[in-house]
BALOBA-1460 file (C-alpha; in Angstrom, 3 decimals):
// residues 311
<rec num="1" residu="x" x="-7.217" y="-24.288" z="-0.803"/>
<rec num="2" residu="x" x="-5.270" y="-23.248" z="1.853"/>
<rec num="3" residu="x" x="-7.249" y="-22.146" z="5.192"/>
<rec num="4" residu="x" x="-5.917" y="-20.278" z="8.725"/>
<rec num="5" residu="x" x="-7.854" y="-18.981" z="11.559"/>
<rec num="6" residu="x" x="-6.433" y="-16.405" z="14.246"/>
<rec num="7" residu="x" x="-8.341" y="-14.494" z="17.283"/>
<rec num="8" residu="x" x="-6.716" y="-10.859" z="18.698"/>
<rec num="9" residu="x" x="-8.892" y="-8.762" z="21.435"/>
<rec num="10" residu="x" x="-11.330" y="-7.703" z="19.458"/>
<rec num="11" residu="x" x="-11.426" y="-10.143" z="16.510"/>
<rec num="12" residu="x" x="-11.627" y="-12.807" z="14.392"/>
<rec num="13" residu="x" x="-9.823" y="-13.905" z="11.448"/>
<rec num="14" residu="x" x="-10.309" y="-16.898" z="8.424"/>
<rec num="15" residu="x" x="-7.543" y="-16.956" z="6.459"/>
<rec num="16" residu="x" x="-8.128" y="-18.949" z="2.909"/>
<rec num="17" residu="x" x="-5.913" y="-18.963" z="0.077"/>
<rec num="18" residu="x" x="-6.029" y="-20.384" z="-3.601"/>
<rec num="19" residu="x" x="-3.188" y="-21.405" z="-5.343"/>
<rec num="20" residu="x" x="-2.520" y="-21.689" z="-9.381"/>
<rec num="21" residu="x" x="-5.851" y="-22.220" z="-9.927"/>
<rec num="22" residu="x" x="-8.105" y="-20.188" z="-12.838"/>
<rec num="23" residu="x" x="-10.082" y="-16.887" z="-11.723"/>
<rec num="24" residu="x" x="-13.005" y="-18.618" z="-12.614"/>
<rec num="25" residu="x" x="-12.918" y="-21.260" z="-10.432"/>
<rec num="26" residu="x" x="-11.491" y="-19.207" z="-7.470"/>
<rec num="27" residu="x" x="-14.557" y="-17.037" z="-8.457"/>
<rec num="28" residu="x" x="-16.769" y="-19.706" z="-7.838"/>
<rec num="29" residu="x" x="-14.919" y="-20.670" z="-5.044"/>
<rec num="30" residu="x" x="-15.143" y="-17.768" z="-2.982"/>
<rec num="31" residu="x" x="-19.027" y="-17.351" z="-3.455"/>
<rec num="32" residu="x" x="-19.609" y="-20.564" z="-1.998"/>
<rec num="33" residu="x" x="-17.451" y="-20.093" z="0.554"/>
<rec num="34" residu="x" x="-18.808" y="-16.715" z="1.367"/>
<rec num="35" residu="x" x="-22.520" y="-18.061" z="1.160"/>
<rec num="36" residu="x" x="-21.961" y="-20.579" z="3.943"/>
<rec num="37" residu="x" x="-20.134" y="-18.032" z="6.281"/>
<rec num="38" residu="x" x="-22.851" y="-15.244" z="6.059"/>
<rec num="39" residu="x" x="-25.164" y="-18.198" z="6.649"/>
<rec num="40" residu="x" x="-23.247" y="-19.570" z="9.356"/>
<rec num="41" residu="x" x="-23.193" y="-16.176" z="10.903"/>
<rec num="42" residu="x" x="-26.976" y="-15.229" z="10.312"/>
<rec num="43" residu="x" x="-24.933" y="-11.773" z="9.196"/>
<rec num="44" residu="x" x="-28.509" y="-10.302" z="7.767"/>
<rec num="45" residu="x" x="-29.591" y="-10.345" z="11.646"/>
<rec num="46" residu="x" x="-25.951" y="-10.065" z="13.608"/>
<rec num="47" residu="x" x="-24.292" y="-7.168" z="12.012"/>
<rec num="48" residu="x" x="-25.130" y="-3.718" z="11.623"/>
<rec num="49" residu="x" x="-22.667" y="-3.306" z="8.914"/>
<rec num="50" residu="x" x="-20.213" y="-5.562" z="6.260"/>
<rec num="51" residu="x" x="-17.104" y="-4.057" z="4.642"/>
<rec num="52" residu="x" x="-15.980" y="-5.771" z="1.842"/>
<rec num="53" residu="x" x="-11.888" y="-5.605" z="0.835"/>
<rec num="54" residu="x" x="-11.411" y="-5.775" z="-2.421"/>
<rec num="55" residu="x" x="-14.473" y="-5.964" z="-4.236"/>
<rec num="56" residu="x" x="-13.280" y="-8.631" z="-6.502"/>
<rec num="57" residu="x" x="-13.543" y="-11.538" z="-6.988"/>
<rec num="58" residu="x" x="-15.466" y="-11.190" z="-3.675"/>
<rec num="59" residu="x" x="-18.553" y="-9.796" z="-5.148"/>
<rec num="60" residu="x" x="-18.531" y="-10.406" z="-8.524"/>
<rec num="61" residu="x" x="-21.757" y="-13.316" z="-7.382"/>
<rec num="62" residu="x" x="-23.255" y="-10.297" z="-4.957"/>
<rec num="63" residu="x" x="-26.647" y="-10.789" z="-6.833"/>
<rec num="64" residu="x" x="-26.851" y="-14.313" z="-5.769"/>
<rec num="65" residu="x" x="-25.855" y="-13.529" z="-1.773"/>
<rec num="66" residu="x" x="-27.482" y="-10.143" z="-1.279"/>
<rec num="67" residu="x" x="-30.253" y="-11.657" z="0.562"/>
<rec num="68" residu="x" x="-27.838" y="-12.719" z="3.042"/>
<rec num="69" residu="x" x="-26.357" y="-9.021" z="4.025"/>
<rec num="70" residu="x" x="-27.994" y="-6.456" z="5.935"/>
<rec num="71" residu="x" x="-28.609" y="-3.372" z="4.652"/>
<rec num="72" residu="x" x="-25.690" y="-1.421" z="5.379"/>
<rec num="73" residu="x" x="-22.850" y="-2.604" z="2.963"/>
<rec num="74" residu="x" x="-19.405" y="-0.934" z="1.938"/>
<rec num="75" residu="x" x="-16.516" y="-1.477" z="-0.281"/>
<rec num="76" residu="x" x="-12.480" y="-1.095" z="0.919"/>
<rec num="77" residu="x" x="-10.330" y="-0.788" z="-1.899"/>
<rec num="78" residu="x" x="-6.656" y="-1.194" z="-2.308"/>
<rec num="79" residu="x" x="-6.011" y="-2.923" z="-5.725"/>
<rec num="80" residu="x" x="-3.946" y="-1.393" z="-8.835"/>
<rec num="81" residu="x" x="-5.923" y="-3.347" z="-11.555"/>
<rec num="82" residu="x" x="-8.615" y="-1.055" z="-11.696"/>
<rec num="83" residu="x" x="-5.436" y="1.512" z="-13.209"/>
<rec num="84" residu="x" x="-4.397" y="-1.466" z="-15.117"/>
<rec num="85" residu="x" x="-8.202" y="-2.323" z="-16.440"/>
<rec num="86" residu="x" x="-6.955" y="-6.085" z="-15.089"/>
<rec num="87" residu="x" x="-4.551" y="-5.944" z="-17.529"/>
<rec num="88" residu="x" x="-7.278" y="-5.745" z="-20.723"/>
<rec num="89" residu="x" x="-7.954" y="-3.617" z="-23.240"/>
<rec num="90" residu="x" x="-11.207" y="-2.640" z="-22.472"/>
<rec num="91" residu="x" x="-12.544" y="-2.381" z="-18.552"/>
<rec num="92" residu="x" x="-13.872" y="-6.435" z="-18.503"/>
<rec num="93" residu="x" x="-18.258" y="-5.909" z="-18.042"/>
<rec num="94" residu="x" x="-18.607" y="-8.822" z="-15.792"/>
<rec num="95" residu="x" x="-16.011" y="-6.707" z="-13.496"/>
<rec num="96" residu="x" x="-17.501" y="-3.463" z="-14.100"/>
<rec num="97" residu="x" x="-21.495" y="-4.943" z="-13.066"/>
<rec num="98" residu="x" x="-20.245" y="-5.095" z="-9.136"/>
<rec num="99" residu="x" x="-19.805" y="-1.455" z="-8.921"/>
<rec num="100" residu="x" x="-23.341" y="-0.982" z="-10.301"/>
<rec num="101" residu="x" x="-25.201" y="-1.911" z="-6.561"/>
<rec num="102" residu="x" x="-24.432" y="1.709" z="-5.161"/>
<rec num="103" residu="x" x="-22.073" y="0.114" z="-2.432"/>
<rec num="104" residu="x" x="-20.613" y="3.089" z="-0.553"/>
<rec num="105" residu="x" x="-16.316" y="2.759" z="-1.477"/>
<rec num="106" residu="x" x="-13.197" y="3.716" z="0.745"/>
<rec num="107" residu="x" x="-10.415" y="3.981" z="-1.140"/>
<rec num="108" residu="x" x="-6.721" y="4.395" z="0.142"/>
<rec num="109" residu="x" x="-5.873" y="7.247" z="-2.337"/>
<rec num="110" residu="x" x="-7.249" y="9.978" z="-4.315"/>
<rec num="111" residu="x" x="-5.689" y="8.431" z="-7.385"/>
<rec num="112" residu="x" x="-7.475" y="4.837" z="-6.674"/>
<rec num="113" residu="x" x="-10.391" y="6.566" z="-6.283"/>
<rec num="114" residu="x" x="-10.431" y="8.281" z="-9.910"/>
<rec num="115" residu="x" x="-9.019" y="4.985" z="-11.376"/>
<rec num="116" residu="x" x="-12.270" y="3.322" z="-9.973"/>
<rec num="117" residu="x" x="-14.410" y="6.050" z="-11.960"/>
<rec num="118" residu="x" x="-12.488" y="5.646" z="-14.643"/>
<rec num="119" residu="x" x="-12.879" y="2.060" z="-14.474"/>
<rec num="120" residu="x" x="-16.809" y="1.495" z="-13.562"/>
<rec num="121" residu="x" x="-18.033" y="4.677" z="-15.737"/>
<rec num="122" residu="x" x="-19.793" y="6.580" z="-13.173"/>
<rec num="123" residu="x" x="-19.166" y="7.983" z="-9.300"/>
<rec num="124" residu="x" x="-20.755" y="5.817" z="-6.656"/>
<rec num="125" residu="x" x="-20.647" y="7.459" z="-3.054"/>
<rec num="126" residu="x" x="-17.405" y="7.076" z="-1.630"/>
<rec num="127" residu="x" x="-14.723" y="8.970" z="0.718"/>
<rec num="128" residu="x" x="-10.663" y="8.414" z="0.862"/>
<rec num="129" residu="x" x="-9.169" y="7.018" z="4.112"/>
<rec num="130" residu="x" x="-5.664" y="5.787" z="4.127"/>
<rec num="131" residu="x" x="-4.198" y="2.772" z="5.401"/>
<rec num="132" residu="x" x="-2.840" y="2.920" z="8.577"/>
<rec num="133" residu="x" x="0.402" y="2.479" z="9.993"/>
<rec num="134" residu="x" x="1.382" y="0.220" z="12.817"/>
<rec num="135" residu="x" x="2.860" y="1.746" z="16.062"/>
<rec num="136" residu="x" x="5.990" y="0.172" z="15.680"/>
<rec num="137" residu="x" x="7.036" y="2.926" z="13.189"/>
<rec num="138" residu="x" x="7.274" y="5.790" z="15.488"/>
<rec num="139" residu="x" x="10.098" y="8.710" z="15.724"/>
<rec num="140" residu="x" x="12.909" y="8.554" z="18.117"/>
<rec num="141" residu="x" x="14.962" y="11.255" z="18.977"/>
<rec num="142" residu="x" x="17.696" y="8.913" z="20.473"/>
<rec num="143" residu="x" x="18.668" y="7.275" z="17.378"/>
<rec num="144" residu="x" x="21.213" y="9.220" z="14.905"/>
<rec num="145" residu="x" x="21.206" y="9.105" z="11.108"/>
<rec num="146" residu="x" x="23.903" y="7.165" z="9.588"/>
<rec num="147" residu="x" x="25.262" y="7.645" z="5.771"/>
<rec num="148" residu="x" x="22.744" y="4.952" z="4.396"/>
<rec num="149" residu="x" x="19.742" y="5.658" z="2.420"/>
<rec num="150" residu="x" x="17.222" y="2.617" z="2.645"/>
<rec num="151" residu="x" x="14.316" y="1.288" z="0.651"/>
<rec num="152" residu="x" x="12.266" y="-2.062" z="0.432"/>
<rec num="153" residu="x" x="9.325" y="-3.164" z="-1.309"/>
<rec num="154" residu="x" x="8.079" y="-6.564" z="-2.796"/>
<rec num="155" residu="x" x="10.351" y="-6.042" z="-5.771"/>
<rec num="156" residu="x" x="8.301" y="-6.810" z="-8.938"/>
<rec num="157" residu="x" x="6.520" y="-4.570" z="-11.654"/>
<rec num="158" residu="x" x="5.868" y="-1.720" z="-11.681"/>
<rec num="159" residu="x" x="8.823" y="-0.810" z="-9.041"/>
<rec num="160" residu="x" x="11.677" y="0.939" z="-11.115"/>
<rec num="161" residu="x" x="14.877" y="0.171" z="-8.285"/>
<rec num="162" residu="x" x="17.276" y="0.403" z="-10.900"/>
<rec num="163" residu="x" x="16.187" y="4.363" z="-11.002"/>
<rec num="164" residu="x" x="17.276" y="4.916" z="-7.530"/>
<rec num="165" residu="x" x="19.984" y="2.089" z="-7.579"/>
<rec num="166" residu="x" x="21.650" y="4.399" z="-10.487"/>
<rec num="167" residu="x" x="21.149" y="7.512" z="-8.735"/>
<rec num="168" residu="x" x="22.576" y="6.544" z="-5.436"/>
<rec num="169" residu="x" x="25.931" y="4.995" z="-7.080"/>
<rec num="170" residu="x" x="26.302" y="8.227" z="-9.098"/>
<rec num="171" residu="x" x="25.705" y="10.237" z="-5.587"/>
<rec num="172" residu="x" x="28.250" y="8.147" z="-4.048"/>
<rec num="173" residu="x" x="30.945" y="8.644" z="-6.482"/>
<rec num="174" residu="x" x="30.957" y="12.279" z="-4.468"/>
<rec num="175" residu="x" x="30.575" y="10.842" z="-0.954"/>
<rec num="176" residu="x" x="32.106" y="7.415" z="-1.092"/>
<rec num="177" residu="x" x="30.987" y="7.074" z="2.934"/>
<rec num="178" residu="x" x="27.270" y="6.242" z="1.866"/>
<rec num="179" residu="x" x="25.350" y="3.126" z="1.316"/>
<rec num="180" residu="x" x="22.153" y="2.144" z="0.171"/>
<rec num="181" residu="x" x="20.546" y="-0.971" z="2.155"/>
<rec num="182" residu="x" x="17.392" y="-2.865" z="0.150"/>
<rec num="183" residu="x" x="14.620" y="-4.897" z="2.396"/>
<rec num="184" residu="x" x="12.559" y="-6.902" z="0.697"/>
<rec num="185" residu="x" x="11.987" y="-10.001" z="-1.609"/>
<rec num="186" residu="x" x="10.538" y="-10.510" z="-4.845"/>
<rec num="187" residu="x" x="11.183" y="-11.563" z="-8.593"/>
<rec num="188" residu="x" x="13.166" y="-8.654" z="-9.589"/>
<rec num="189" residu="x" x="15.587" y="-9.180" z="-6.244"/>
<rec num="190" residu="x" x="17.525" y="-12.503" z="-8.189"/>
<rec num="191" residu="x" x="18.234" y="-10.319" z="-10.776"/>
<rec num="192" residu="x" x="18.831" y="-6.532" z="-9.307"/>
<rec num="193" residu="x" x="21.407" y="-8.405" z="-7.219"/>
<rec num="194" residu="x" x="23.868" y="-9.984" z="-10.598"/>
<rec num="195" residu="x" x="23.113" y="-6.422" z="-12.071"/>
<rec num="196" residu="x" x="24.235" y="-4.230" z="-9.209"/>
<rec num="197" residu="x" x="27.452" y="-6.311" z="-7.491"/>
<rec num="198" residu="x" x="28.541" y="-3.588" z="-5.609"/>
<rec num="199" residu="x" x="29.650" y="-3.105" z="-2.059"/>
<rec num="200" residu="x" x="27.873" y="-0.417" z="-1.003"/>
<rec num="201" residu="x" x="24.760" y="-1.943" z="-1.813"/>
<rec num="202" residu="x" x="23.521" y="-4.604" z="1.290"/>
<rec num="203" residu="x" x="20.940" y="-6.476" z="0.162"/>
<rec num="204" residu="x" x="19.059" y="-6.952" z="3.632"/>
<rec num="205" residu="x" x="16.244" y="-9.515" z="2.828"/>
<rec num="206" residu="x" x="13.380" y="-10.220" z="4.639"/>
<rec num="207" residu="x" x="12.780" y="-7.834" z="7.709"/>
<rec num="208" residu="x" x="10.033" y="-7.812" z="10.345"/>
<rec num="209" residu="x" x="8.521" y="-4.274" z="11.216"/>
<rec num="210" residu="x" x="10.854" y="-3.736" z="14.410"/>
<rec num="211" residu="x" x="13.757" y="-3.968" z="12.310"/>
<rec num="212" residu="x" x="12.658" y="-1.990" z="9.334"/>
<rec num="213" residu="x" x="11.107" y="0.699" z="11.879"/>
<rec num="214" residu="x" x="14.838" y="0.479" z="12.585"/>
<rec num="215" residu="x" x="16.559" y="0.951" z="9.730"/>
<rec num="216" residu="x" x="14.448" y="4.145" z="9.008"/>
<rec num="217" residu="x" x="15.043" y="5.863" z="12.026"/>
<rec num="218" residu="x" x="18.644" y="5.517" z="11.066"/>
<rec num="219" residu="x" x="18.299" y="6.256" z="7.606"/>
<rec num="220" residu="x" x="19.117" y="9.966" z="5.638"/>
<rec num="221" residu="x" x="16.275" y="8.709" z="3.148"/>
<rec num="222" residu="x" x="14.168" y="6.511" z="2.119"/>
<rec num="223" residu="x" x="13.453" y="5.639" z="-1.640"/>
<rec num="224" residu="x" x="10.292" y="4.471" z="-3.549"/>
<rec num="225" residu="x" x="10.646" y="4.175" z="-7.338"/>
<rec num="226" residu="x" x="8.094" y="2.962" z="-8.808"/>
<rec num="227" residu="x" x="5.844" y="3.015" z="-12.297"/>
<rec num="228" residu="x" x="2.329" y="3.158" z="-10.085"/>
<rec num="229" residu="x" x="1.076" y="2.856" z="-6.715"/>
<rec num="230" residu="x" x="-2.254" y="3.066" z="-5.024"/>
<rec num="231" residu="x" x="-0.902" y="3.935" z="-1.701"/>
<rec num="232" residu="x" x="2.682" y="2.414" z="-0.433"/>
<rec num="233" residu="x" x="2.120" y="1.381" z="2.967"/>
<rec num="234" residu="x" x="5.860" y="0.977" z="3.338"/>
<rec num="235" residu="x" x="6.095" y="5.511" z="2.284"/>
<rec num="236" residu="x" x="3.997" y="5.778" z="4.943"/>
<rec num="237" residu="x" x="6.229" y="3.788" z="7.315"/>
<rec num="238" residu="x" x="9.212" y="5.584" z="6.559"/>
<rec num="239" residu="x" x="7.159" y="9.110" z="7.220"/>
<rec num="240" residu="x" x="5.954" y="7.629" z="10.724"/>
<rec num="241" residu="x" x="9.117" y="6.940" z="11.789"/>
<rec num="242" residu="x" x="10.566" y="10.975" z="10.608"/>
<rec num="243" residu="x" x="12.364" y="9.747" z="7.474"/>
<rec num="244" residu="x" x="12.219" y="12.119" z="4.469"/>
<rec num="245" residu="x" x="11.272" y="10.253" z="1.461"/>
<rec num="246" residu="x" x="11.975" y="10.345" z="-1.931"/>
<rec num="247" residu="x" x="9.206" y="9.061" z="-4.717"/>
<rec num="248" residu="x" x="8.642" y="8.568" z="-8.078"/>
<rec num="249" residu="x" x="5.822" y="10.937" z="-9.788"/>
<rec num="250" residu="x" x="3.780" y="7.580" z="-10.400"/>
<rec num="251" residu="x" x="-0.176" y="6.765" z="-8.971"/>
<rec num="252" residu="x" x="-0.881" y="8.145" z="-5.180"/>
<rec num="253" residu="x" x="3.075" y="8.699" z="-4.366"/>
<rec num="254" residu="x" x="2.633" y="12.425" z="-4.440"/>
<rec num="255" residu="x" x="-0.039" y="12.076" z="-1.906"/>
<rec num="256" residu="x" x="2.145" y="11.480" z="0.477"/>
<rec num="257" residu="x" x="4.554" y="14.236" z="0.011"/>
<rec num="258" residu="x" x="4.840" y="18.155" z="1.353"/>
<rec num="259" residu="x" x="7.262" y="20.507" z="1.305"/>
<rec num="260" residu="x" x="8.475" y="19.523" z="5.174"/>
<rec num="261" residu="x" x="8.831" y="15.712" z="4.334"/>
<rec num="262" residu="x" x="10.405" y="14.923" z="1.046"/>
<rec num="263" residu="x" x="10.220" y="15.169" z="-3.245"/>
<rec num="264" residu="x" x="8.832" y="13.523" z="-5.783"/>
<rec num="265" residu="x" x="10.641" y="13.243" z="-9.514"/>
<rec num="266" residu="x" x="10.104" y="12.032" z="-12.697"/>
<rec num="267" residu="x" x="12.184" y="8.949" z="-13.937"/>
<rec num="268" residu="x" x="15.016" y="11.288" z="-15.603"/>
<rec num="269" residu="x" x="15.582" y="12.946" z="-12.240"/>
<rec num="270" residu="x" x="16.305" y="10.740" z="-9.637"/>
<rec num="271" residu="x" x="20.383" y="11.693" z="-9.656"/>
<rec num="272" residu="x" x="19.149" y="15.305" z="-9.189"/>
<rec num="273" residu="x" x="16.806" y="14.796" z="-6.766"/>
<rec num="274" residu="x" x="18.309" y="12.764" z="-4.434"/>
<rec num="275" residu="x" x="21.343" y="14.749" z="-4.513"/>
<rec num="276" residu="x" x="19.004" y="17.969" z="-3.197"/>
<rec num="277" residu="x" x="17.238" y="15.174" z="-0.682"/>
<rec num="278" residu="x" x="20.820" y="14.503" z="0.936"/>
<rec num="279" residu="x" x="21.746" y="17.869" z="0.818"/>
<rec num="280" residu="x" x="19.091" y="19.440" z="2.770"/>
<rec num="281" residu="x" x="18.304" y="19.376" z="6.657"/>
<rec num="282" residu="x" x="15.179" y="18.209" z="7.552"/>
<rec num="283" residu="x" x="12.742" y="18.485" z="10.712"/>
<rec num="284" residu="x" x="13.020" y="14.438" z="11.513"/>
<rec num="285" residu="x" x="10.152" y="15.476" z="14.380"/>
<rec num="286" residu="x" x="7.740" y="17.284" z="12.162"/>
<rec num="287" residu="x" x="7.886" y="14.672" z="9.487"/>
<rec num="288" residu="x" x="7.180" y="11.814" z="11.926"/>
<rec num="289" residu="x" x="4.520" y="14.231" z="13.370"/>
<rec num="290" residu="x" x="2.409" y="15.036" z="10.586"/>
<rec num="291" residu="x" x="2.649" y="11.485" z="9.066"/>
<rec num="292" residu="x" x="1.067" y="10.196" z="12.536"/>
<rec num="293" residu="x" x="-1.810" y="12.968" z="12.339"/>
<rec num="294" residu="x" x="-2.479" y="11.174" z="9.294"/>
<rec num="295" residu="x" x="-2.025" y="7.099" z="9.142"/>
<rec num="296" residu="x" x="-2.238" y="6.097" z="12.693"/>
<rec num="297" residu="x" x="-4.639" y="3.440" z="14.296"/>
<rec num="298" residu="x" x="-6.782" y="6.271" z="15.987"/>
<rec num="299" residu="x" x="-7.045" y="8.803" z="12.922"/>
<rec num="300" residu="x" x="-7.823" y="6.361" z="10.579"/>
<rec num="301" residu="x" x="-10.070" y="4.271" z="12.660"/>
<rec num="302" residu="x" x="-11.941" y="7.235" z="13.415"/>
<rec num="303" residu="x" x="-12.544" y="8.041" z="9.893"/>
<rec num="304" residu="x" x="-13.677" y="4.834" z="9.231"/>
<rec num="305" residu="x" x="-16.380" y="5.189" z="11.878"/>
<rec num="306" residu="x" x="-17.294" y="8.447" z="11.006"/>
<rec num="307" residu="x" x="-18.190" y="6.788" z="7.462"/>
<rec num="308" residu="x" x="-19.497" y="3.732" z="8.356"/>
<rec num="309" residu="x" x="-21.994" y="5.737" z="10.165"/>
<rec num="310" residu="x" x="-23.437" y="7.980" z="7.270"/>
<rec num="311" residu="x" x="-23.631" y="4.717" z="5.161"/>
């Protein structure tokens, strides 16, 4: 068990990670480690409120540690495996049971929201804020667009790159001046990159936010294909910073779109679409606008307060 602490302005951070060991015992794990913080902290009596991310494995024990909390409880969620049913046939019980305490939920999407329905059985109260995007992504009207289209992810399933890998070389066999740059690591990289040996393609690795803030502002588009996604932080990003985006029909991706800031297409499309995405003109401003009306620190924060304060 790994373990970190950090401090910014206004908080504090413990950092512990498990590593290749059996949900079970990371299960167990966490619940004691858990106990002997909210003990630590006399949390009943110090806070007003506690938000749990990620409701498991962190309370799948909350029966044995509820004595500890104070009233007011609530429930971020960001994970896929309630789509997935933790990759089971059947929704597992002991999974389900956490979701029967009446803990108030925030989800990032719509769509996580339903697949946590469909997952538990029954609605609990709950309200859909999205994540939020750091100020580094931000529109500049200095920068111009080059002929690259960009996108980056952690490259493993369910992202589909070879969908928008295909598209872009058949786009470029009419406009040899373009190039697609990936960011990002991930199993499928090793792989993508014997499959797809091509010149145009600049495989960019890791990036910190500065420089992919960067490389978006610069970009004509940027791409997400993917099988499913409860959000995509990294969609959002690309909208903050005014570039149109171009997304796979899959999980909350649609969520993010409008007519004024990019398309969403099914797998068979992708040539198509970005062909129409590279042809059109698009309001760089606007987009970068309306996606900070929506995922910045002070929207989001204030939705979180407003919630936290009818729980």
């Amino acid at each position: 068990m790994e373990k970190e602490r950090f401090k910014t302005e206004s908080s504090r951070h413990i950092i512990r990670g498990y590593r290749r060991l059996p949900w079970k015992v990371i299960e167990i794990l966490n619940f004691l480690v858990l106990r002997r913080q909210l003990k630590k902290l006399d949390a009943r009596k110090q806070f007003d409120v506690v938000n749990f991310h990620i409701a498991y494995p962190m309370l799948i024990h909350f029966k044995r540690f509820r004595h500890l909390l104070p009233e007011r409880m609530l429930i971020t969620e960001h994970w896929s495996y309630y789509h997935f049913n933790f990759h089971t046939k059947e929704p597992p019980a002991r999974i389900k049971q956490i979701f029967d305490h009446n803990i108030p939920i925030i989800a990032v999407s719509s769509q996580l929201n339903r697949d946590i329905i469909d997952f538990c059985g029954h609605p609990n109260r709950s309200c859909v804020i999205p994540n939020v995007v750091d100020d580094a992504f931000h529109f500049s009207s200095a920068v111009e667009q080059s002929n690259y289209i960009v996108m980056g992810s952690f490259w493993k399933d369910p992202k589909k790159p070879q969908l928008a890998i295909e598209a872009f070389l058949a786009y470029r066999e009419q406009h040899p001046g373009y190039r697609l740059r990936v960011f990002g690591e991930g199993p499928m990289l090793k792989e993508l990159k014997v499959q797809y040996p091509h010149e145009a393609i600049i495989w960019e690795g890791t990036l910190n936010p500065g420089e992919i803030a960067d490389l978006m502002r610069g970009a004509r588009a940027f791409l997400m294909p993917s099988g499913y996604e409860t959000f995509s932080v990294v969609t959002a990003e690309a909208l903050c910073c005014g570039c149109p985006v171009l997304v796979s029909r899959a999980g909350a991706l649609p969520e993010h779109i409008t007519e004024h800031n990019g398309m969403v297409c099914r797998d068979h499309r992708w040539t198509d679409k970005l062909a129409q995405m590279l042809d059109r003109t698009w309001d760089r401003e606007r987009i970068a606008r309306d996606a900070r009306a929506k995922y910045s620190k002070r929207v989001v924060g204030k939705d979180y307060f407003d919630f936290i304060n009818q729980v």
